[in-house]
N, C-alpha and C positions, 0 to 999 in steps of 0.2 A: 739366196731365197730358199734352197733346200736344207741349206742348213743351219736357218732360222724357223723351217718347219720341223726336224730331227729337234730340235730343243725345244720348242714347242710342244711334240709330242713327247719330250721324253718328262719333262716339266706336268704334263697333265699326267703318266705314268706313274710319275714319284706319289700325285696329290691324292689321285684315285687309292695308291696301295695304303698312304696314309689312313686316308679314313674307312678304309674296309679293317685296316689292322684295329684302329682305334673302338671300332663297335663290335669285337669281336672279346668284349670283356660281360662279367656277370651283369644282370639286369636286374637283379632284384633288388640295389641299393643302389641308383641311379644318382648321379655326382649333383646336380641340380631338377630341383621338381618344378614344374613350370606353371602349374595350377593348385598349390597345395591345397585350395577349399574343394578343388574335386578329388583331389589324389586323398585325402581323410574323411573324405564324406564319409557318416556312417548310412548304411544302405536304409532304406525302409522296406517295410513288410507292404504288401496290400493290405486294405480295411485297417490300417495300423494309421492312429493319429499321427500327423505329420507338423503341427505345432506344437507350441508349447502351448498349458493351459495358460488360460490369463489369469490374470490377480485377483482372487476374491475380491465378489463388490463391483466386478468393472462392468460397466454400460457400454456398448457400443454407439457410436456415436450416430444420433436420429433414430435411436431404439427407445419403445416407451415401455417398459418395465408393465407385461400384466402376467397375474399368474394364471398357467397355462388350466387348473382347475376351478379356475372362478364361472360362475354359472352366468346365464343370460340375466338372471335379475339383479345376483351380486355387482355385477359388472356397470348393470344401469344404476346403483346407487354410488360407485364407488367410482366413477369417470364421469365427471361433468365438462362440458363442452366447452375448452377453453379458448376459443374463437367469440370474438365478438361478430354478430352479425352486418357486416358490413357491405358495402357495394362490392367493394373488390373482391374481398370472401364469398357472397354469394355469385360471381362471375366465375372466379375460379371453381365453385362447386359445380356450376354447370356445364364448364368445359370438362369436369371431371367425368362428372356423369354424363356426358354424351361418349365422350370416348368408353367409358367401362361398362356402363349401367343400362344403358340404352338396351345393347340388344336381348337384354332379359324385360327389362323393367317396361321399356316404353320410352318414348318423349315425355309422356304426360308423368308417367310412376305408375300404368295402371295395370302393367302384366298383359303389355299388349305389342310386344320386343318380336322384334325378326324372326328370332328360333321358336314362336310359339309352336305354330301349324306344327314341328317336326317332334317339339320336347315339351312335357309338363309346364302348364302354367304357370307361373311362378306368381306370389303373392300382390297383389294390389299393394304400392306406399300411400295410400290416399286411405286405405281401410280403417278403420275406428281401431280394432289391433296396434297396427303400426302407429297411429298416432299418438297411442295410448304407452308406446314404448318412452324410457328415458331416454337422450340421447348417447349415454352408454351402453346402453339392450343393443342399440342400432350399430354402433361402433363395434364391438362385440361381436355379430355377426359378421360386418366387412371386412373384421382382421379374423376369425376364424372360421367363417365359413356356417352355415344352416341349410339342414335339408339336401335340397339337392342344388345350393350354391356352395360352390368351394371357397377358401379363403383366397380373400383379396389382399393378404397385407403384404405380394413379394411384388405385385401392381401396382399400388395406391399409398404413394407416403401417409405417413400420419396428420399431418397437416391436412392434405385434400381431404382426407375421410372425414376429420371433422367439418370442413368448406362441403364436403355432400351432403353431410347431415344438413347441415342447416339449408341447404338447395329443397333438400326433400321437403325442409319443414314447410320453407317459402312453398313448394307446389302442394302440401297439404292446404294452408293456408286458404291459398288462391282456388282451390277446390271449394272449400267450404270452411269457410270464414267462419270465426268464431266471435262473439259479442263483443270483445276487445278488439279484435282485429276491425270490425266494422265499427266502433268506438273511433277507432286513429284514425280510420277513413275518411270517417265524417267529421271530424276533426281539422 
């Protein structure tokens, strides 16, 4: 037994001296690298881009291409509302704007939202203004923001924005009906 423990230790003396000898060679040109994508990373800087640019032309995908100088009336001749007004589009709009819209806007649209009492009024959607807007004047501001609304477009896909437009238009509407609108009514 003891001198299967003498061999033993001497066995673990041999292996220990081995590998103390073994790592005691130069380190700068190490025999095998084990993460070559970390061992050649080249470093980056702070504030230094860390992509590559992408391809002229390229879109991100669910991004709607406007130009960031287009004005509010530009904008309403040059984006027309490509939703059709349908049940489910207007549901979806008004789940939309009870989640975002509400506590400035109101339930109704009439600038009568939670944070009135603490912050500036914010516009009535029901006011002869706003209705008088295209649905891209309206678009336009919920992806860039007016006044003292900030932009809504890092919030609100592009999709919903036009499903609120058309919510709104439904509570202009139902506000005060227009000759056509009470036309299909009565219809």
């Amino acid at each position: 037994m003891v001198r299967m423990n003498k061999q033993f230790m001497s066995a673990l003396l041999i292996a220990l001296s081995l590998i103390t000898l073994s790592s005691c060679g130069k380190h700068e040109k190490p025999h095998f690298i084990y993460m070559p994508d970390m061992y050649w990373t080249k470093g980056l800087k702070y504030q230094q881009p860390g992509m590559k640019p992408p391809v002229p032309g390229t879109i991100s995908r669910g991004y709607y291409p406007m130009p960031v100088a287009m004005t509010l009336e530009e904008a309403g001749k040059a984006y027309p509302n490509p939703l059709r007004a349908t049940a489910a589009v207007l549901a979806r709009g008004q789940h939309v704007f009870n989640n975002n819209c509400i506590v400035c806007h109101g339930p109704g649209g009439e600038g009568d939202g939670y944070i009135v009492p603490k912050y500036p009024r914010p516009p009535s959607l029901l006011s002869d203004k706003i209705r008088n807007y295209a649905d891209g004047n309206i678009y336009h501001v919920i992806t860039n923001g007016q006044n003292l609304m900030s932009s809504y477009a890092g919030q609100i896909r592009q999709e919903d924005r036009w499903a609120v437009i058309h919510y709104i238009r439904a509570l202009q509407r139902a506000k005060k009906p227009t000759a056509a609108d009470l036309k299909t009514v009565s219809n």
